[in-house]
PLY file of the C-alpha trace (Angstrom):
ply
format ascii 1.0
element vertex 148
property float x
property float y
property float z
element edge 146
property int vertex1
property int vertex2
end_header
-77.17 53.44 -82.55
-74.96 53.33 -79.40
-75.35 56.95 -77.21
-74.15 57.74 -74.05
-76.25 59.20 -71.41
-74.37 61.70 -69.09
-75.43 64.76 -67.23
-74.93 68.12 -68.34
-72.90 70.27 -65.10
-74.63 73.35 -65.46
-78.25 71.93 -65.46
-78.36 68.07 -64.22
-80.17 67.37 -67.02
-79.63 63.91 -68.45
-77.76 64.64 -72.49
-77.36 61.97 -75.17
-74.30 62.45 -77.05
-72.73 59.78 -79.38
-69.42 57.47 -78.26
-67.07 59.61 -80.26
-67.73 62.78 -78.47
-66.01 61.65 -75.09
-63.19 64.22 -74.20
-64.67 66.78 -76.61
-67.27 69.62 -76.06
-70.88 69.15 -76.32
-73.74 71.49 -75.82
-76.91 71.05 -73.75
-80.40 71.37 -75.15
-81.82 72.17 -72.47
-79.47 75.03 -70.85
-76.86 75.80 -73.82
-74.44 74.87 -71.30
-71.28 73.51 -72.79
-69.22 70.63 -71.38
-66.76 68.22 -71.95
-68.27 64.76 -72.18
-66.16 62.31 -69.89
-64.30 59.39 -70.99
-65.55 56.58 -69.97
-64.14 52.89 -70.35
-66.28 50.54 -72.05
-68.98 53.17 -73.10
-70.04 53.31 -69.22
-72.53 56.19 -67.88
-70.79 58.10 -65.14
-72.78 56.96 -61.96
-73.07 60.86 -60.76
-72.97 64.00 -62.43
-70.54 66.26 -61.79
-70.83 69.33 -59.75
-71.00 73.17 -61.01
-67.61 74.83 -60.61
-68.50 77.95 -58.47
-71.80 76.83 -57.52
-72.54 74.55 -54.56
-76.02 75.35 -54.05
-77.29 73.52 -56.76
-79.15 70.75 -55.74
-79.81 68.46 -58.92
-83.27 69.43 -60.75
-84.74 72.19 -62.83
-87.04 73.78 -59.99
-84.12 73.65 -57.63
-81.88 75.55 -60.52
-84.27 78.35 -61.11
-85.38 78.71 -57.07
-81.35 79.13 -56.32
-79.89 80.89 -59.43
-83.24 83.24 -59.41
-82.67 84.21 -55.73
-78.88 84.53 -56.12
-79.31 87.01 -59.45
-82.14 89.01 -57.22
-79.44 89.02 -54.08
-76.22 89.98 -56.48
-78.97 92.44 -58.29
-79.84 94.55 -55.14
-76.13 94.41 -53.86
-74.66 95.71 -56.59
-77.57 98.49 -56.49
-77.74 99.34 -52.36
-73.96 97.90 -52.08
-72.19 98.40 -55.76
-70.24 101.68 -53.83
-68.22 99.00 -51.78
-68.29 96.28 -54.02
-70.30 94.12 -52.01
-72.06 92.08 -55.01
-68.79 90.97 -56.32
-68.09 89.76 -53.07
-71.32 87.88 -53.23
-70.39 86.22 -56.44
-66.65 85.01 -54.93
-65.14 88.05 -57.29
-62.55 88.75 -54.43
-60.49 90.62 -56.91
-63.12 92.87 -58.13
-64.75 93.54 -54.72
-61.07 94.76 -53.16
-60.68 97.08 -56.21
-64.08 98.67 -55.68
-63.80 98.80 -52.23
-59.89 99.91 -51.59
-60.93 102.50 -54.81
-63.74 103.89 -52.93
-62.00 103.41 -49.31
-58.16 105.09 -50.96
-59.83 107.75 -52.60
-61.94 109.31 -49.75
-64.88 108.66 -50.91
-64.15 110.79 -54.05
-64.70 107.73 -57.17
-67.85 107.18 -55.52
-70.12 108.54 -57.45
-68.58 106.59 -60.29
-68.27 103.81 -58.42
-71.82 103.65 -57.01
-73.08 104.61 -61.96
-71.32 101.16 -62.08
-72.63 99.11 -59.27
-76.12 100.09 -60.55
-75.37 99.39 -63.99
-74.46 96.11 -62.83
-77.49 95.53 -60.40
-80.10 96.12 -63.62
-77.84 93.68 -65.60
-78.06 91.06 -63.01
-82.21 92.02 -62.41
-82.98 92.45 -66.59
-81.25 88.92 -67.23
-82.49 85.62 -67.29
-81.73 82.47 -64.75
-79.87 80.92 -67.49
-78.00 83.69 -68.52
-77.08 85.06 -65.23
-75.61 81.27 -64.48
-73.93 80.66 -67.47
-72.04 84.67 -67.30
-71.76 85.05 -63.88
-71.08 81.64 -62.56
-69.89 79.83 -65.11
-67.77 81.78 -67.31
-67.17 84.06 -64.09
-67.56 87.01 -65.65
-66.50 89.84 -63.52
-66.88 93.10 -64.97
-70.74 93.89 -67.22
0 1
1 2
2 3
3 4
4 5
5 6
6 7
7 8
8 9
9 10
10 11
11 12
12 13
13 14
14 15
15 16
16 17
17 18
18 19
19 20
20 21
21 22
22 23
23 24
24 25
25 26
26 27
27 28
28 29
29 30
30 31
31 32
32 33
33 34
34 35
35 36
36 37
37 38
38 39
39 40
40 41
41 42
42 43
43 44
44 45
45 46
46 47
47 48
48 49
49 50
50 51
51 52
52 53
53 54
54 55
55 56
56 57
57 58
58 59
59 60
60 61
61 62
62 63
63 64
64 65
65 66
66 67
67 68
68 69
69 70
70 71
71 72
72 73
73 74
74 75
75 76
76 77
77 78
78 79
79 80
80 81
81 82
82 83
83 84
84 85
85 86
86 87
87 88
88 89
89 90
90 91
91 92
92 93
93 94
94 95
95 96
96 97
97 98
98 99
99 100
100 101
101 102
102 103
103 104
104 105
105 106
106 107
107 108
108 109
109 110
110 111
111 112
112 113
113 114
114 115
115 116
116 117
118 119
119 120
120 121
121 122
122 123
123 124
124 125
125 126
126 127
127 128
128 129
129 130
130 131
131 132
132 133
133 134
134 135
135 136
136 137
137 138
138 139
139 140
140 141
141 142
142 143
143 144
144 145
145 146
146 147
């Protein structure tokens, strides 16, 4: 039977997935990821995969993925724990949105939502710490999840 070999975004692994599948979603074994497989003309492999949306540091293979999504989720973790009050982990994460409401919220208010402010940034910071590689890339980077 005829497959197509192309590489899943999220992980760089290589994915079988039948002809009939181009343009459509598939899932990854490997990561759960899900992408669209590409169309290709005459049942061609794309000659590179395509690159993360929102994640640049990726450098291609599965000990690369967990060194730089581990140390990012650790980094975002202990912002949003020692930083959370200012919003500095959803700067981190290219949440510009989020990170100006926490910080013009603590900033605009004197300093009075912080206590609230700071409950939620360490909510957030044992999320990040308590959650896999895999999930961590696929809420946070992926889907670009910005609040929980």
């Amino acid at each position: 039977m005829n497959e197509l070999h192309v590489y899943c975004p999220h992980c760089r692994s290589t994915v079988k997935v039948q002809p009939e599948l181009a343009g459509q979603l598939a899932s990854c074994p490997l990561c759960f990821g899900q992408f669209r497989v590409p169309i290709t003309e005459g049942g061609a492999t794309p000659s590179s995969p395509a690159t993360p949306a929102g994640f640049a540091g990726f450098a291609g293979n599965r000990q690369n993925f967990e060194k730089t999504v581990g140390s990012a989720r650790v980094a975002c973790g202990l912002l949003a724990i020692f930083g959370g009050l200012v919003g500095l982990h959803k700067f981190a994460l290219g949440r510009m949105g989020a990170g100006l409401i926490m910080l013009l919220a603590t900033s605009l208010s004197c300093f009075l939502l912080s206590p609230v402010l700071w409950i939620i940034g360490i909510i957030e910071g044992v999320l990040y710490l308590l959650c896999t590689d895999e999930e961590f890339y696929q809420r946070y980077i992926v889907e670009e999840q910005s609040w929980f």
